[in-house]
N, C-alpha and C positions, 0 to 999 in steps of 0.2 A: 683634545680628546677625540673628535671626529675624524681626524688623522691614523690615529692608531685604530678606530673602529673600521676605517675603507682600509688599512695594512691588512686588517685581522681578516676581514672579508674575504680580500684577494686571496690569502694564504688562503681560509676555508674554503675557497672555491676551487681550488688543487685540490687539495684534501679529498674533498668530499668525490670529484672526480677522479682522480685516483681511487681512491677506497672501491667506488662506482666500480671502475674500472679491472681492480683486482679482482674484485669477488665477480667477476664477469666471466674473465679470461684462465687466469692462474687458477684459481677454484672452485673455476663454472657452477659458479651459483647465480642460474641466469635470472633470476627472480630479486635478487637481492640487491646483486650488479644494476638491474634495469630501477627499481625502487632508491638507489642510491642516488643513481643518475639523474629520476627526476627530482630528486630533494637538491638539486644544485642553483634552482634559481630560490630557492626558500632564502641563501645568505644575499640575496637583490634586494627581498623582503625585509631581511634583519635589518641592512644598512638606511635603507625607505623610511622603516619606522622609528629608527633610533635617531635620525634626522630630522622627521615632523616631530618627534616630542620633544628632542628638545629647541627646535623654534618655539614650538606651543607651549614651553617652560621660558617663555621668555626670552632666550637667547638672542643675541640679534648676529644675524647669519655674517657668519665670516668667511675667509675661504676654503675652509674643511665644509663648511654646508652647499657649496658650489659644484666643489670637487665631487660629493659626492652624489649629486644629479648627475654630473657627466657620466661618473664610473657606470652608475646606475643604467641610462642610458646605451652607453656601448656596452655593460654586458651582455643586456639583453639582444644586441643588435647583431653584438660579435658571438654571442656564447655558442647556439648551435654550431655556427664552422668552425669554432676551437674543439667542442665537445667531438666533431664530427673527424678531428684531425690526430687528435687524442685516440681516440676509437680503433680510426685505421692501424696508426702505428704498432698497440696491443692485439689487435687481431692479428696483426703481421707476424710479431714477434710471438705471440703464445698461444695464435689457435692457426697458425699456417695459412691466414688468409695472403690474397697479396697484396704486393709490395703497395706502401702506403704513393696516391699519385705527389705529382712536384705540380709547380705551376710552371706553367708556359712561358719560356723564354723571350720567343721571338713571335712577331706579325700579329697579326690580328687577331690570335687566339689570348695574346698577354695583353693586349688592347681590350678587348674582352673577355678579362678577367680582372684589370683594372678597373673598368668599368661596373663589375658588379659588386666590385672592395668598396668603390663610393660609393654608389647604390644605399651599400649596408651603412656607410658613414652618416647619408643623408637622413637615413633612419635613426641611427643613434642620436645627433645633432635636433631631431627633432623631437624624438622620447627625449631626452635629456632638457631641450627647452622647453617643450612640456610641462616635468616638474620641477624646473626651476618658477613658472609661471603659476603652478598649483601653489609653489612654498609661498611666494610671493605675496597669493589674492590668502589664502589662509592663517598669514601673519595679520596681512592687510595696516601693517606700517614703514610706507615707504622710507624711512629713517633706519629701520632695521634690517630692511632687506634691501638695502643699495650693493651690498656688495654680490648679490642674486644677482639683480639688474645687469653687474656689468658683465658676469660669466657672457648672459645671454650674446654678447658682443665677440669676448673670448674662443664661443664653440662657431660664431661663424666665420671667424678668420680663420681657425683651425679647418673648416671645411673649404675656404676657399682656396687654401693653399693646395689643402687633398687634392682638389678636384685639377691641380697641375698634373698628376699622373696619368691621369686617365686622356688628356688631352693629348699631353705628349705623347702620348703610345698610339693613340689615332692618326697625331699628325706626323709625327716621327718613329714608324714602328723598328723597333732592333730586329737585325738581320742576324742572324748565327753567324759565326768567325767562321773564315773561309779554314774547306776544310775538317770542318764539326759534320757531324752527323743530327739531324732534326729529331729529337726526340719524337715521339707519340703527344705528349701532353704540349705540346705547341703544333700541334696540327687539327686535333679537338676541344674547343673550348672545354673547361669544366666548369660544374655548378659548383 
């Protein structure tokens, strides 16, 4: 069941950011667009609570109640620069703002910009061990909540692996194909 609650999520969190989004741009109703927008981490909430009740109904966490501290976790870690990336591209397209940026290619500007992708990784990895750790002490029966324990395991190989990117692009920065012209957005880092 907690499966199809973190699907339904994901999809309302389009949803609701789209929606946000329309009545922003297409039908400038900037009040409604900005209102929508913040009701977007409300569905972080829905999945949170529909997760502690039913451990606190007994359940003994499988890996639908895992999954959904991670999600939980990186949304909140990732959702502003999705929301921020979203944004750009509808302003681009329906209020004439410009063109939405890229990420930096090459040198030390994709080096740091990888650098701040794990940044935001390390944050989620750690919201998400967080309430993997809440669900845990709140059950407070390690029998039920073994399979919690080992996500905890799970989200740190996933971050150790992350953290190859950022390393290789410090140690080994990509140089543009000879011949290319160097963008803008590989000469200034962006936030």
């Amino acid at each position: 069941m907690l499966i199809a609650v973190i699907a339904g999520c994901e999809i309302g969190f389009w949803v609701v950011l789209a929606a946000g989004l329309v009545a922003r741009y297409p039908l400038r109703l900037r009040r409604t667009g900005a209102a929508l927008l913040m009701c977007v981490p409300l569905v972080d909430v829905v999945l949170l609570t529909v997760t502690v009740v039913d451990l606190r109904g007994g359940a003994t966490a499988g890996f639908g109640h895992g999954l959904s501290a991670a999600y939980v976790g990186y949304s909140v870690a990732f959702g502003h620069s999705m929301i921020r990336w979203a944004d750009e591209r509808f302003a681009h397209r329906f209020a004439g703002g410009p063109p939405p940026g890229e990420k930096p290619k090459h040198g030390r500007a994709r080096a740091a910009y990888e650098w701040r992708e794990f940044v935001k990784a390390v944050v989620a990895t750690a919201l998400s061990c967080g309430i993997l750790l809440l669900m845990i002490a709140i059950v407070g029966d390690a029998d039920r909540t073994e399979q919690l324990s080992g996500w905890l395991t799970r989200l740190g190989v996933v971050l150790a692996i992350w953290s190859l990117w950022p390393i290789t692009y410090t140690i080994w920065p990509a140089k543009p194909k000879k011949g290319s012209a160097t963008s803008p957005a590989d000469r200034t880092p962006r936030a």
